[in-house]
C-alpha positions in Angstrom: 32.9 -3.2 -32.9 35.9 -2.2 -30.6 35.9 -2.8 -26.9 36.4 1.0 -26.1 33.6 1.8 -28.3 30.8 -0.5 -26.6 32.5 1.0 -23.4 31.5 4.6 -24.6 28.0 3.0 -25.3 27.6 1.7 -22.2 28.3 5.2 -20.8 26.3 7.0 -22.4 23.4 5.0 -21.6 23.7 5.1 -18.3 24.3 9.0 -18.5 20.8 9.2 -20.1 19.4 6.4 -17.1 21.5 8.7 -14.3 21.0 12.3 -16.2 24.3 13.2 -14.3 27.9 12.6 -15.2 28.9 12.4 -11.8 26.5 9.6 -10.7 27.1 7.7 -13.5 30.7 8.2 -12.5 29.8 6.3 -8.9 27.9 3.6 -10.7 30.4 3.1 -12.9 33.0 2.5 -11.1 35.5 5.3 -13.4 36.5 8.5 -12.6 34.7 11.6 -13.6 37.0 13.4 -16.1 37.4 9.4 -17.9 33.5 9.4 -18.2 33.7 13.0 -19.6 36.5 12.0 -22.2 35.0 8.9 -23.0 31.3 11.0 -24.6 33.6 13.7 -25.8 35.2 10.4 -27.8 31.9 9.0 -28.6 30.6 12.9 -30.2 33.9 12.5 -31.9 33.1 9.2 -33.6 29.6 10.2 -34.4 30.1 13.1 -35.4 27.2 14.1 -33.6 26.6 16.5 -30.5 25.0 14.5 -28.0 24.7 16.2 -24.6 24.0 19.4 -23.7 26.6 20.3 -20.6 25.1 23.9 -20.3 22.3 23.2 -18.5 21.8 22.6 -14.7 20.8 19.6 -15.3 22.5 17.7 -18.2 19.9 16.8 -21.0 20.5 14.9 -24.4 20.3 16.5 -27.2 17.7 15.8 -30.7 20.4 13.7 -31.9 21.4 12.1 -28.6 18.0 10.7 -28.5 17.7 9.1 -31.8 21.5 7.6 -30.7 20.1 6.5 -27.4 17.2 4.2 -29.0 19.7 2.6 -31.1 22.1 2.6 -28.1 20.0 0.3 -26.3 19.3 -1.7 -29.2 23.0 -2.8 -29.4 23.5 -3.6 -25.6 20.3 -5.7 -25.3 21.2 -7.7 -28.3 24.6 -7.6 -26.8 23.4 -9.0 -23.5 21.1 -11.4 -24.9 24.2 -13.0 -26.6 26.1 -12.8 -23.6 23.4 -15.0 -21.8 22.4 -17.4 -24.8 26.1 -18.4 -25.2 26.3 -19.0 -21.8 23.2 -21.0 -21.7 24.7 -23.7 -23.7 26.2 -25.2 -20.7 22.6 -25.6 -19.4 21.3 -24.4 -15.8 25.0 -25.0 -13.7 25.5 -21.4 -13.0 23.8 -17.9 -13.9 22.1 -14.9 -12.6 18.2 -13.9 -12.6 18.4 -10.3 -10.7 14.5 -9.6 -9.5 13.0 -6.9 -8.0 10.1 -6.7 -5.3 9.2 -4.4 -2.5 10.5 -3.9 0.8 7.5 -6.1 2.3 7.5 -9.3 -0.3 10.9 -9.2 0.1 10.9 -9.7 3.6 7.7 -11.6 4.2 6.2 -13.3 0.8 9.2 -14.6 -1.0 11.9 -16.2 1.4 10.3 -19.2 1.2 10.2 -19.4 -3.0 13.6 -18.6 -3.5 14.6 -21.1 -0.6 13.5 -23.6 -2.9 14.8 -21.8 -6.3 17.8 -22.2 -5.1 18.1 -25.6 -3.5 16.6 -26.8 -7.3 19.0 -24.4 -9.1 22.3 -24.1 -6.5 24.7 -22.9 -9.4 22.1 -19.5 -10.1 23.1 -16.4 -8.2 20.2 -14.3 -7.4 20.2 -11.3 -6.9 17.4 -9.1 -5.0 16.7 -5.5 -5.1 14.4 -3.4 -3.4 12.1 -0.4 -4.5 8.7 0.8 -4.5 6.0 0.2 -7.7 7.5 3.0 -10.3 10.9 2.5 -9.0 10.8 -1.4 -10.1 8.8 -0.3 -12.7 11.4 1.7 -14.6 14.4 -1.0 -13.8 13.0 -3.4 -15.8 11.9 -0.9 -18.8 15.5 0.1 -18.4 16.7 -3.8 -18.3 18.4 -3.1 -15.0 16.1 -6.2 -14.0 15.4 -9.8 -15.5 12.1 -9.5 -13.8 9.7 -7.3 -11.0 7.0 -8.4 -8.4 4.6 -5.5 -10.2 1.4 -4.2 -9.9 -0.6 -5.6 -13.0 -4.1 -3.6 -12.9 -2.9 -1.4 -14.9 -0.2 -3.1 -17.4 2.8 -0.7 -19.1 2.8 -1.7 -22.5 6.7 -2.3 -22.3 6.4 -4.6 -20.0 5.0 -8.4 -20.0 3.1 -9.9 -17.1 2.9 -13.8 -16.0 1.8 -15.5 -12.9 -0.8 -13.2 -11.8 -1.3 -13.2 -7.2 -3.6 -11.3 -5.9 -3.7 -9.9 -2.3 -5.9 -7.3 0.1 -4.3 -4.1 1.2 -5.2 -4.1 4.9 -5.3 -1.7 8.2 -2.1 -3.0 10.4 -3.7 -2.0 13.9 -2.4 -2.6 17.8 -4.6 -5.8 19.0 -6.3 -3.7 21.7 -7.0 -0.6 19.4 -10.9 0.1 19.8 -10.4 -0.6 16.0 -9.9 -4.1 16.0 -13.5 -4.8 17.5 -14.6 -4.1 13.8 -14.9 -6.5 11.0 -13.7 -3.5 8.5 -13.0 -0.1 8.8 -14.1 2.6 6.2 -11.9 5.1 5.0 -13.0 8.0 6.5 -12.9 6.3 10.3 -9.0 5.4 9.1 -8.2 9.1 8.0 -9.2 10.4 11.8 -6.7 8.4 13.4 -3.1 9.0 12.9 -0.8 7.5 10.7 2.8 5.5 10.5 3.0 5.3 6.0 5.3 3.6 3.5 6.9 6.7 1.6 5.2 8.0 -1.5 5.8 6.0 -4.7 4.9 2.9 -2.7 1.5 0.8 -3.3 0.6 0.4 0.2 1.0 4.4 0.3 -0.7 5.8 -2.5 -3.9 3.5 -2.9 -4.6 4.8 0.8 -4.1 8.7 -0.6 -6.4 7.7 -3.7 -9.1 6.6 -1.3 -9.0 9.5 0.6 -8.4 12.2 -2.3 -11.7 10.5 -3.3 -13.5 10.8 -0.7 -12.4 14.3 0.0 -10.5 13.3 3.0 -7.1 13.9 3.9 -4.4 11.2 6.2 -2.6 12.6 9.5 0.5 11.1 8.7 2.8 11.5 11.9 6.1 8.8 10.6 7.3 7.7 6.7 9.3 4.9 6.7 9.7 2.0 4.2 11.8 -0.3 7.2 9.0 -2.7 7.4 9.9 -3.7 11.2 10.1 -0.3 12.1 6.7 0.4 10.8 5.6 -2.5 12.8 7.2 -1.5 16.0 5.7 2.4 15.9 2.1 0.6 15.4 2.8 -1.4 18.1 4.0 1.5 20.2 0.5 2.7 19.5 2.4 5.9 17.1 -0.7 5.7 14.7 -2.1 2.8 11.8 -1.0 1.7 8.9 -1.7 -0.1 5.6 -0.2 -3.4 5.4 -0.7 -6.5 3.7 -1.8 -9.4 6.2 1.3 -11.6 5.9 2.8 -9.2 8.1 0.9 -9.8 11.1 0.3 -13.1 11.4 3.1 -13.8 13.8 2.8 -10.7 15.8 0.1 -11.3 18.5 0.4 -7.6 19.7 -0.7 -6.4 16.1 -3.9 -7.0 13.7 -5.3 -6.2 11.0 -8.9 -5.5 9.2 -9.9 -5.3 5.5 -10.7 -1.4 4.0 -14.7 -1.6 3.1 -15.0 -1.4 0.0 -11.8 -3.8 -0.2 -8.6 -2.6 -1.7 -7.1 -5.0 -3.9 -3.6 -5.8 -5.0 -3.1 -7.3 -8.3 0.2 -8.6 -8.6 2.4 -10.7 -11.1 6.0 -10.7 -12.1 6.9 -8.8 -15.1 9.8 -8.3 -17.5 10.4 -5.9 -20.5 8.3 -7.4 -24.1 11.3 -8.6 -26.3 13.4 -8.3 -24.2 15.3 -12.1 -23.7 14.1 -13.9 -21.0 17.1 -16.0 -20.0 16.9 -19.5 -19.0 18.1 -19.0 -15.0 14.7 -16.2 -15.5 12.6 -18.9 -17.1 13.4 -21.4 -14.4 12.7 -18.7 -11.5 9.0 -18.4 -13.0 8.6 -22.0 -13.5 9.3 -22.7 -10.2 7.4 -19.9 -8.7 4.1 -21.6 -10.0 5.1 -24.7 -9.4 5.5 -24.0 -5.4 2.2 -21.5 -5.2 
């Protein structure tokens, strides 16, 4: 296979990931009008019409899908011989690029990839951040080697390994009349204001599928998914918040107190089923349970 041609595969995956020409344009790093002539190249080489331009929003057509699955076919095998080949040299240098939210990221996993990387100094890591379906859809996509995921309710695209589990919590100001309790129930949460993550976030919607149950509604007064700044506004006495209690525990002017009934977090790192796991991934998980 020609370079140009898995070029022009490459592109028109991530026109498919991106459904725009133009943002695959940015991602790519390309101009535009090269990205158009490149697909115009690949329907020439196919034969096939494989984008519909017409509509507002571009779409792929019958036979672009069928391409698309085999598409992605070639670049994962592609990529999995990319890494094997460089594998031979052993665990000197590679990439594991991981995914987690805003919150792990900042509060949970410092202190494991400290240690990944004084074992493995020659592996680049790379850390991205995004809420549950976000991370979610990177790895089905392979855009990640692995995801800090929710794993209560497994995607069967996706394989799960070294299971944590944690407590979503109230994050409350230390003198709030609140914090005399031992838990707080949902319906007491929902009459106080609120400071939330930004929908599509864990910490966000199990606190909406409480209350939806319960036929209750939130007062949200701030979104934001900067974790410090959600901290701050709480402090500032700007409403509660859901947390998880790692956050807290070296801020004296902030508490928190467990939801009655509990609301638990089943987590675990995930990564797409047959999709290759490369070695510098391998080691990350290894060494994750080894420091837990």
């Amino acid at each position: 296979m020609r370079l140009e041609s898995i070029s022009r595969l490459k592109y028109f995956n991530d026109i498919a990931i991106t459904g725009s020409f133009s943002k695959s344009a940015r991602r790519l790093g390309i101009a535009q009008p090269a990205l158009s002539i490149a697909i115009k190249k690949l329907e020439e080489e196919t034969g096939l019409k494989l984008i519909n331009r017409a509509d507002r929003r571009m779409s792929l057509t019958s036979d672009g899908r069928v391409l698309l699955r085999h598409v992605r076919n070639i670049l994962e095998g592609l990529d999995d011989a990319v890494h094997e080949l460089g594998e031979l040299q052993g665990l000197e240098s590679g990439e594991v690029n991981i995914g987690a939210s805003a919150m792990l990221s900042t509060y949970y996993l410092p202190r494991y990839l400290f240690r990944f990387k004084k074992r493995y100094p020659g592996i680049r890591v790379r850390l991205v951040e995004g809420g549950t379906d976000t991370l979610e859809q990177w790895v089905i996509n392979g855009e990640l080697d692995l995801a800090l995921l929710r794993s209560e309710q497994p995607h069967d695209q996706i394989r799960y390994a070294s299971q944590l589990s944690e407590q979503v919590v109230a994050c409350i100001p230390t003198h709030h009349h609140l914090a005399e309790r031992t838990s707080i129930d949902i319906e007491t949460f929902c009459r106080q204001p609120t400071v939330l993550f930004r929908k599509g976030y864990f910490l966000r919607e199990s606190i909406e599928q409480r209350a939806r149950a319960s036929g209750l509604s939130l007062d949200v007064q701030f979104e934001t998914n900067l974790v410090e700044l959600l901290k701050n506004l709480v402090m500032n006495e700007m409403g509660v918040a859901t947390c998880l209690s790692m956050i807290v525990e070296n801020e004296p002017r902030l508490t928190c107190r467990p939801f009655d009934p509990p609301i638990p977090l089943e987590l675990a790192w995930g990564w797409k089923k047959n999709h290759y796991l490369s070695k510098a991934s391998q080691a990350f998980l290894a060494c994750f349970d080894q420091e837990r």
